[in-house]
N, C-alpha and C positions, 0 to 999 in steps of 0.2 A: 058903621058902628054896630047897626041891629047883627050881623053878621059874626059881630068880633063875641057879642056878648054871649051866646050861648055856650060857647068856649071858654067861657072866663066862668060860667057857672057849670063846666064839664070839671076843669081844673077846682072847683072848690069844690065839689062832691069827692073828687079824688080825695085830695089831699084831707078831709074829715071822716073819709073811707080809712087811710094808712093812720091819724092818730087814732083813732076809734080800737083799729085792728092793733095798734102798738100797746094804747093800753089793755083792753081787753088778754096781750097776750101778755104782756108784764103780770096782772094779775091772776091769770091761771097761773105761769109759771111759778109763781108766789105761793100759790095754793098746793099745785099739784108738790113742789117739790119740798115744803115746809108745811104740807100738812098735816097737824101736830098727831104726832103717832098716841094710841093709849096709854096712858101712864101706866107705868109698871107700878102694881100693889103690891105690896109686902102680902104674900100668899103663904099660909100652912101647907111645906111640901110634901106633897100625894108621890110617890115611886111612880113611876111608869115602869107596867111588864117587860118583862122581859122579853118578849114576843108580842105584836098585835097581829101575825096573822092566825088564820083560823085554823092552824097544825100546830101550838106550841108546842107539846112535847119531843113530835120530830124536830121542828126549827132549832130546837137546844142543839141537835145534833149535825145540825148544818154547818159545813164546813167553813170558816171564817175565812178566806179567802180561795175559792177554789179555782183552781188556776188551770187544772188540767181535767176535770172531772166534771165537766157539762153536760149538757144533753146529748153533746153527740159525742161524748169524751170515748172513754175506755169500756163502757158497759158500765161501770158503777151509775145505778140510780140516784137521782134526788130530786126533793122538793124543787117547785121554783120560789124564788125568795120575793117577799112579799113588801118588807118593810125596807124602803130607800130613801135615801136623802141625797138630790141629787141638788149640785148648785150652779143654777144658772147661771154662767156669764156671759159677759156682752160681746153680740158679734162674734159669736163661735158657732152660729146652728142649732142654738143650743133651743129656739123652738122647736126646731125638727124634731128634738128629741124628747120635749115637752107631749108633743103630739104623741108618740110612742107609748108615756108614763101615761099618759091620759086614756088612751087606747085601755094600756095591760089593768088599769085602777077599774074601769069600767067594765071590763070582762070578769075581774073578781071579785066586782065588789067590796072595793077596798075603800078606807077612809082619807082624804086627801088633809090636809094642813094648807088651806088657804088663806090669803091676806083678805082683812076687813077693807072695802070700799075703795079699794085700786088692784092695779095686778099686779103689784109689787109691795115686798114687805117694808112700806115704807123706807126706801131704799132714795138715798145712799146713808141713810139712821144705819148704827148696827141694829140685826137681828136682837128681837126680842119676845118672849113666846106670846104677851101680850095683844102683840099685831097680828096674832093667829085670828081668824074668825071664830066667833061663838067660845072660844079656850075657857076651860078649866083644870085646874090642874089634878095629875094622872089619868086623863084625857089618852088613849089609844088613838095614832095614826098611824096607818102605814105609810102614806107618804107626802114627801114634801120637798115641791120643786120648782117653785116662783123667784125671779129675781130676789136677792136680796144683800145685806153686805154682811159677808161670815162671822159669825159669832162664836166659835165653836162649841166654849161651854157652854152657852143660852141653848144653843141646837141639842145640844147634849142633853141634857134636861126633859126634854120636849117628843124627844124620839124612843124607840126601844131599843135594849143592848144587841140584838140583833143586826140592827140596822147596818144596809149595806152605803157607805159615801162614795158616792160619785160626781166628777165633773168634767169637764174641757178647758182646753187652752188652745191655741190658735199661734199662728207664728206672729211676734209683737208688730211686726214693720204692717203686714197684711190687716190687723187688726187695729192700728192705728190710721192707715186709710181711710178703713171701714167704718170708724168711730169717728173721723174726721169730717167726713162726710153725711154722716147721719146724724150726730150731734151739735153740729159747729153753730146752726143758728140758735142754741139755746145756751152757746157759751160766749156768753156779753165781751171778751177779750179777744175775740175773734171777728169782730165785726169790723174791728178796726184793722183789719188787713186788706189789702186793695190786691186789683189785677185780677188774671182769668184763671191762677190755679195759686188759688189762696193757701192751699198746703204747704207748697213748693217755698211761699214766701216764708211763710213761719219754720219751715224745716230749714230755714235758710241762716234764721238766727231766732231761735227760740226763745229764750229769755227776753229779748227786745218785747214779747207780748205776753208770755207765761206769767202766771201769778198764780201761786197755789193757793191761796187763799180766795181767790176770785171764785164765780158762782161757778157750777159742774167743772170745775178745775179739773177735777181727777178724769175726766173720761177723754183726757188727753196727754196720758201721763203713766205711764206704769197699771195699764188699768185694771188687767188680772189680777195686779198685788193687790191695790184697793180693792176688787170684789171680796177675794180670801179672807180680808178682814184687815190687811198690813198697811203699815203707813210707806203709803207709793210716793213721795218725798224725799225717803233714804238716799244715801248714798249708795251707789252699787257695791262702793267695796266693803259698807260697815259689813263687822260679822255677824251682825242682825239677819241682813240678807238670806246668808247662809242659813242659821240656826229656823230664821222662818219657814226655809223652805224644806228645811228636814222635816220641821212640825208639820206642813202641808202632806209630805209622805206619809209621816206616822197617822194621820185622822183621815187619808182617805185611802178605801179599797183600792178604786180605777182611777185614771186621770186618761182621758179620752186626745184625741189629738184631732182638731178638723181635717187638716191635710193628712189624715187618714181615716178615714170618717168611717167606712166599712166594714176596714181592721178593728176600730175602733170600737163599730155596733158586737161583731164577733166576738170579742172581748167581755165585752157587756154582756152576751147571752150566755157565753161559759161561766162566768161568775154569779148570774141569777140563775141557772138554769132553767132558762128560757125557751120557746121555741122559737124555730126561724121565722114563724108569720107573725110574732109578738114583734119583730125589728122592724116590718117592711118599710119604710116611710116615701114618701116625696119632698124633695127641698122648697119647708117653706120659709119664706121671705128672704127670698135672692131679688138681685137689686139688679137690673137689665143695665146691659152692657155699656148702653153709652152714658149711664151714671155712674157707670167705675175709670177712675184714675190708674194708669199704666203706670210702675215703681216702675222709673228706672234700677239700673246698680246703685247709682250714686245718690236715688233717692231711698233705695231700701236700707242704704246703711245709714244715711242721716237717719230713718224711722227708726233705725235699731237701736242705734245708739242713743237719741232720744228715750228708748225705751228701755234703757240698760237691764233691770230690775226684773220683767217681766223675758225678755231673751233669757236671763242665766237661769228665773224657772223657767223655761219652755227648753231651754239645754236639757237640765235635770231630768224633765220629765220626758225627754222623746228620749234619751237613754233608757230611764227605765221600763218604757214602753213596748223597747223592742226587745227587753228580756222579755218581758208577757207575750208577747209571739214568739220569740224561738221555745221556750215552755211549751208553748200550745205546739209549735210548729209551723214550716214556713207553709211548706206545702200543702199541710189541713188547712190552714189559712186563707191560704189561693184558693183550692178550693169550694170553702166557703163562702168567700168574698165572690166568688165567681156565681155560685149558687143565691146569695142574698142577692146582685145584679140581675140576676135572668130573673127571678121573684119579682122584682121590683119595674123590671121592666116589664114582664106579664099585668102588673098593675096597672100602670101608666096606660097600655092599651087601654084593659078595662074601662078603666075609669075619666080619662084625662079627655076632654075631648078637644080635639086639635090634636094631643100627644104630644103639649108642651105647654108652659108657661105663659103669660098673656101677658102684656100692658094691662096697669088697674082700671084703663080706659073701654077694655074691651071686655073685662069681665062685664056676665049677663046677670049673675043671682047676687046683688048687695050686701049676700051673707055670706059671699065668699070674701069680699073685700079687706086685703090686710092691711093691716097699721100702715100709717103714712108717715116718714119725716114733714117737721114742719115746714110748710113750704115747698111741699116736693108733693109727684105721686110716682116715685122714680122704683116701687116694690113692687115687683111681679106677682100674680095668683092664676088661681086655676078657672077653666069654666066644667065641670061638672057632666060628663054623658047626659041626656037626654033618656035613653034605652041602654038601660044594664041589667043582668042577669041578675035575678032576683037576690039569689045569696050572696051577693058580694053590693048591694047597693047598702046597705048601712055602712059595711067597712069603706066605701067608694070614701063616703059624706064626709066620715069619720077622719079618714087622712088627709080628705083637703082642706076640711074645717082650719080656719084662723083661731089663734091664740086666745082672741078678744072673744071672739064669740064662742071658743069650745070651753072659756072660764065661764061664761054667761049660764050656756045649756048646763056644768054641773054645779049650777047654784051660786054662782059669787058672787058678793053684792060689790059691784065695780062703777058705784056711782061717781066718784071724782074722775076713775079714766073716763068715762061716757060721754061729762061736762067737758073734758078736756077731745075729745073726737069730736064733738059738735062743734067747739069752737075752730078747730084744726080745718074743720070740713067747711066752715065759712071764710076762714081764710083760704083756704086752697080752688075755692071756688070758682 
C-alpha cells in the first residue's frame, strides 16, 4: 500500500496540473482573443498628407503603379517609395516579409502604425485606426504591417494617398494544412475529432464538426477571404464572390504568391524601387518537417474544395501575377531571382551558424526563439554566428530577429502577447 500511494499522489498532481493549465488556458484565450479593442470616438477629421515620406514633392510624382520602371528597370530613375500598407496574412510568410518592412522602416527612419498591447490589430475585430498605438488623427505613417482583418476604408483614412497596398495569398489546400495545424488547439470544435490525422477526419466530412459561429471558426474556412475583410461563409457561386474579388484588385497594387515567393520579392522591389539588399531575408517560422502533413491528391482537393472561396481568389490572382512578370519579363525575372538567391545564400553563410535552421530545442540565444503553437515547439529558428565581419553583424541580428521580439526592440507595447507567451511556455514545459 506505502508503494501504491505515492502514485496516487503522482496522479493527483497531474491531473490538478491539466485543470489548472485548462483553465488558465480558457482564460487567456478569452482575454487574448476578446480583448476589448479601443473604442472608437467620434473624432474631428484631420486629412492625412498626401505623402508621409520625407520627398513629398517628388513622391506626387511617383509613378502609381510602376510595373516596369524599377531600379534596375530601363534607366528611368526614382524614388523608393516610402509609405506601404502591406496586409498580413495567415500562413503565407508573411513574417518573412514583416522582417523586410522592419529592416527597410529602420534604415529610413520611417513611422511604423503599430497595434496597442498585442501584435495584432486586434484581430479577428475589423481594422480600426483606434487600435493604432499612441493615434491621433492626421497622424503621418509611413507604414503599416501587423496582422489584422481588412478594413479598407478605416485603412484608407489612416494612410497617405500615396500609399503603396500590398499582400500574399498562398495556395488554399497548403494553407489550410498549415492553419490546421497551427491553430486547431485553439479551435474548441476540433477537439472533438479523434485518431492520428485529425485533418483527414474532418476533411472527411466537414460539417459533421464546422460551426461557423463557433470560436476561431474562420481560420479554417476560407481564411484569406476573412483576412481581406469578406464574409468567408459565402457561397462560392454568390456573385458577392466575384464582385469582392474585383474590389480586392482595385485597392491593392501587388498580390504576392508564396509559391513564388522570389518572383514575388522581384515584384515588390520594381514597384518600390527598392534595392536588392532591402529584399534579402531568411525563412522565418518554417515548421520542421516532421510537423508537416503530406496532402495527398485526394486530400488536396477535399482542402480545396473545402476551401472554394479562397482557390477562385488565389485563381484570380496567380493569373494576374503572371502578367506582372511577363511585363517585367521572363528572363529579367530569372535573372534576378537568380541573383536575390546567390545574395541570400551569401547571407546564410555569413550569418547562420550551422547554415541552416534549428529545432527551438537547440536554439542557443532566448532572443532568437520564435513563436510557438500551443502545445507544440514544432517552429524552427536560427542560432546566430558567434564571429561575423563587423559590417554585416547588425544586418546578421537584424534578419534573424523573431517577429515578437523585433516588435519589442521598435517600441510596442505587446503586454497581452507577453502574458499570453508566458503562459504558452508553462505549458509547453
Amino acid at each position: 500500500m506505502a508503494a501504491i500511494l505515492p502514485k496516487g499522489k503522482n496522479w493527483r498532481s497531474i491531473c490538478k496540473r491539466l485543470i489548472l493549465g485548462t483553465l488558465l488556458t480558457s482564460c487567456m484565450l478569452l482575454l487574448y482573443s476578446y480583448a476589448i479593442p479601443p473604442k472608437q470616438v467620434s473624432m474631428h477629421e484631420i486629412s492625412v498628407p498626401y505623402s508621409c515620406s520625407s520627398y513629398p514633392a517628388q513622391a506626387k510624382s511617383f509613378p502609381r503603379a510602376n510595373a516596369t520602371q524599377g531600379a534596375t528597370g530601363s534607366g528611368n530613375r526614382c524614388l523608393p517609395q516610402l509609405d506601404i500598407m502591406f496586409l498580413k496574412t495567415h500562413k503565407t510568410a508573411s513574417s518573412t516579409i514583416l522582417n523586410i518592412l522592419f529592416r527597410f522602416g529602420e534604415k529610413h527612419r520611417l513611422k511604423f502604425a503599430f497595434p496597442s498591447g498585442r501584435n495584432d490589430f486586434y484581430y479577428p475585430s475589423y481594422f480600426e485606426r483606434s487600435h493604432v498605438q499612441d493615434y491621433r488623427p492626421g497622424m503621418c505613417f509611413n507604414i503599416i504591417c501587423n496582422h489584422m482583418r481588412f478594413q479598407y476604408s478605416e485603412v484608407r483614412k489612416l494612410v497617405p494617398a500615396d500609399t503603396m497596398f500590398i499582400t500574399i495569398l498562398r495556395d488554399p489546400a497548403y494553407l489550410f494544412e498549415s492553419s490546421f495545424h497551427y491553430f486547431s488547439r485553439i479551435i474548441p470544435f476540433t477537439w472533438k475529432l479523434s485518431g492520428e490525422d485529425k485533418m483527414a477526419e474532418f476533411l472527411r466530412d466537414p460539417w459533421r464538426y464546422y460551426d461557423p459561429n463557433s470560436f476561431n471558426a474562420h481560420y479554417l474556412r476560407n481564411l484569406l477571404f476573412f483576412d481581406l475583410g469578406y464574409d468567408n461563409t459565402l457561397s462560392a457561386e454568390s456573385l458577392l464572390v466575384e464582385e469582392h474579388i474585383h474590389e480586392i484588385e482595385e485597392h491593392f497594387d501587388l498580390v504576392m504568391l508564396l509559391e513564388y515567393f522570389d518572383e514575388s520579392l522581384i515584384l515588390l522591389r520594381e514597384l518600390l524601387c527598392w534595392e536588392l539588399e532591402d529584399i534579402l531575408y531568411f525563412k522565418l517560422n518554417a515548421r520542421k518537417d516532421s510537423a508537416m502533413s503530406r496532402l495527398s491528391s485526394d486530400m488536396y482537393k477535399k482542402a480545396t474544395f473545402w476551401n472554394q472561396i479562397d482557390a477562385k481568389l488565389y485563381h484570380h490572382f496567380n493569373v494576374t501575377f503572371w502578367r506582372k512578370v511577363d511585363a517585367y519579363g521572363r528572363d529579367r525575372m530569372q535573372r534576378d531571382v537568380d541573383e536575390l538567391r546567390q545574395k541570400n545564400k551569401m547571407m546564410i553563410s555569413i550569418c547562420v551558424d550551422g547554415g541552416e535552421a534549428v529545432d527551438a530545442s537547440a536554439i542557443k540565444d532566448s532572443s532568437m526563439q520564435p513563436w510557438q503553437p500551443l502545445g507544440e515547439r514544432s517552429i524552427l529558428g536560427y542560432n546566430l554566428k558567434k564571429k561575423i565581419e563587423k559590417k554585416y553583424r547588425k544586418l546578421c541580428r537584424k534578419m534573424l530577429t523573431p517577429e515578437i521580439q523585433y516588435l519589442t526592440e521598435l517600441g510596442v507595447n505587446l503586454w497581452i502577447t507577453n502574458l499570453w507567451r508566458r503562459l504558452q511556455d508553462f505549458l509547453n514545459w
